[in-house]
N, C-alpha and C positions, 0 to 999 in steps of 0.2 A: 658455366661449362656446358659444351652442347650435348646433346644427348646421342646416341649410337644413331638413330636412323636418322637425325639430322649430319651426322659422319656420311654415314654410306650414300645418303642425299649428294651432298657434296665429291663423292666418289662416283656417282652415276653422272654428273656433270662433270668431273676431270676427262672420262671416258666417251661423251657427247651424250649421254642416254642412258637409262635404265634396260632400254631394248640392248645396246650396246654391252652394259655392265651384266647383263643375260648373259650372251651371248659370250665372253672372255670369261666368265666365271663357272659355265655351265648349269648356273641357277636358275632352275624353272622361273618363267617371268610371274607368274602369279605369286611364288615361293618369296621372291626377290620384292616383289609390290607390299607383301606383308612386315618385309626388315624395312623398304622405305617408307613405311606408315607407321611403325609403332609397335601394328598387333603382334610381333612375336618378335623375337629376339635370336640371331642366327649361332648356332653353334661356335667353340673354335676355329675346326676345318674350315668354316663358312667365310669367317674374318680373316683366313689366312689367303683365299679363295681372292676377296674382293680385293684389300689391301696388296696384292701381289699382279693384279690387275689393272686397278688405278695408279700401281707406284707410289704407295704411301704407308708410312711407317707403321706396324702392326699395333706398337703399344700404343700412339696417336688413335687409332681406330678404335680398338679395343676399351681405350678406359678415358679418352679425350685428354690425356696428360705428354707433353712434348709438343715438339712438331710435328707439320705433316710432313713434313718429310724430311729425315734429319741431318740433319748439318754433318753429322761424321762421317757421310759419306754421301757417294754422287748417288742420283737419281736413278739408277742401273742397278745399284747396289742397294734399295733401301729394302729391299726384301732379300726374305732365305729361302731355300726349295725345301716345301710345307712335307717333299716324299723322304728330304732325310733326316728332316726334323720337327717334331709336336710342341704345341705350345701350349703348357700346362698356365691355368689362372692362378695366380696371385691374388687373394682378398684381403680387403683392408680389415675385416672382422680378425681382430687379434682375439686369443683365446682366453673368453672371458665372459662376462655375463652376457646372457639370449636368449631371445624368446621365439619360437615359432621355428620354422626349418631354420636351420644352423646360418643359410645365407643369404637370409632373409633382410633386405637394410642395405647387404653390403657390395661395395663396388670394386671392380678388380683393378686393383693398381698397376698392372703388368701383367708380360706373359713372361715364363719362364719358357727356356728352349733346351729339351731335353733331344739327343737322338732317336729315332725311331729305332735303333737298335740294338740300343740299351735297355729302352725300358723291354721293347720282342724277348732278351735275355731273363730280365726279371718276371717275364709273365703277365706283364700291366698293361690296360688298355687305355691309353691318351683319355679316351670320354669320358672317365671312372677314376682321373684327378684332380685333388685340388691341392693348392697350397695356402697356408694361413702363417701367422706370425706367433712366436711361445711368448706368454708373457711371465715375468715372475723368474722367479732364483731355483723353484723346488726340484729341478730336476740338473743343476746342475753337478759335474765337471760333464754331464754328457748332452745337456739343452742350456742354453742360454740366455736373459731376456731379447728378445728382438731377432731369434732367430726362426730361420724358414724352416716350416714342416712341411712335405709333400703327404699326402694321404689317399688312399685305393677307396675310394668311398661304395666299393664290392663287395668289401669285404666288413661289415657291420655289425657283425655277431664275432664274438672270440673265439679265435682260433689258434690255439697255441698263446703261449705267453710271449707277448711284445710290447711294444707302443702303440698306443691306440689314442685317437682322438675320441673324447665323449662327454657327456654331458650330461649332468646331474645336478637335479634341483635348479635347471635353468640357469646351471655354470659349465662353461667351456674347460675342460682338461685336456693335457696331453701326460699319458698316464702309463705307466708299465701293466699294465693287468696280469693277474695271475688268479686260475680260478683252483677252488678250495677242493677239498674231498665230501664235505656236505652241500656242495652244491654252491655254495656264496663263492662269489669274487673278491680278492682283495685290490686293493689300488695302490701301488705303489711308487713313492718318490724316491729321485737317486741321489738327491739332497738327504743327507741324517739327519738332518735339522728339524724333516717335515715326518712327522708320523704317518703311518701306514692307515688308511680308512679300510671299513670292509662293508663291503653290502651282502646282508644274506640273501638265502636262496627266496624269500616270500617277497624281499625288496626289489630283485631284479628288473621289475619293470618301472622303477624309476633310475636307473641305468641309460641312457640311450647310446649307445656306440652309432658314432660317424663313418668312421671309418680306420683304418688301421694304418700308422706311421709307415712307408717304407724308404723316405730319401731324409735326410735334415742337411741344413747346411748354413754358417753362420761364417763372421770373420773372428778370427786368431788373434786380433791385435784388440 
């Protein structure tokens, strides 16, 4: 599979040039010299920027999986307008054992497409999601395995009781938290099957909150 800057490589040649693919993207040329080399890696915005400039399909760009440009639709149509809708990452790291930042390893399968003014309503900022995969039975009738969690990765300390993504002992959870009156956190599964853990208040810092659930979404059948 080729890698992101050999994509955008090939997007500054759809376009005649990297001075060219500057110039329709707005990316400073040196900004741009950096995504065609390697040394850095362009934000979302960024990929929505180039991809909607070369006319080539976002999730192609983004994670080299599909076409470049897709078959379901013409060439005119292979992009969306990036101002009414974001495009949150999808990573292959299901939730599960990890070592090091949380997405560290892992490569984004897709992008999800959320309205820009949906999330404006919930108060979320596009740059500050992600989404991963639930693995495991413990939180069912309300997660299920192989469904999608979006998560505010701003929000990384408990705040109020919800669903939080986090990680303990170098294991990925998706977790109800609920903090105690002595100070400890309890973890809570919506599965009865799965007992309840608790970490006191002296353990907390083997805790690490990712960030906190606020979309899921699975199918029905």
């Amino acid at each position: 599979m080729s890698t992101l800057a050999e994509r955008i490589r090939e997007c500054a040649e759809l376009v005649g040039s990297g001075d060219e693919l500057a110039r329709l993207t707005g990316i400073p040329r040196r900004t741009l010299e950096y995504y065609l080399t390697g040394k850095s890696e362009p934000k979302i915005t960024k990929c929505v920027d180039i991809a909607k400039a070369a006319k080539v399909d976002l999730n192609w760009l983004a994670s080299g999986e599909g076409e470049r440009v897709s078959a379901a639709m013409p060439m005119a149509e292979a992009t969306v307008d990036a101002s009414v809708y974001a495009f949150i990452p999808l990573y292959d790291a299901r939730i599960s054992q990890g070592h090091g930042a949380w997405s560290e390893g892992a490569r984004v399968l897709t992008m999800l497409a959320f309205t820009r003014h949906s999330l404006r309503r919930k108060g979320l900022e596009p740059a500050q999601l992600a989404a991963v995969r639930v693995d495991g039975d413990s939180n069912e009738p309300i997660l299920s395995d192989g469904d999608t969690v979006m998560m505010d990765l701003s929000r990384d300390q408990l705040q109020g009781e919800g669903f939080y993504v986090m990680r303990l002992d170098d294991l990925l959870y998706a977790k109800r938290l609920q903090r105690q009156f002595d100070g400890g956190i309890s973890i809570l599964s919506a599965n009865p099957a799965y007992a309840p853990m608790r970490v006191p208040q002296d353990k907390l810092d083997s805790l690490h909150i990712i960030g906190r659930v606020v979309w899921a979404g699975g199918w029905m059948i």
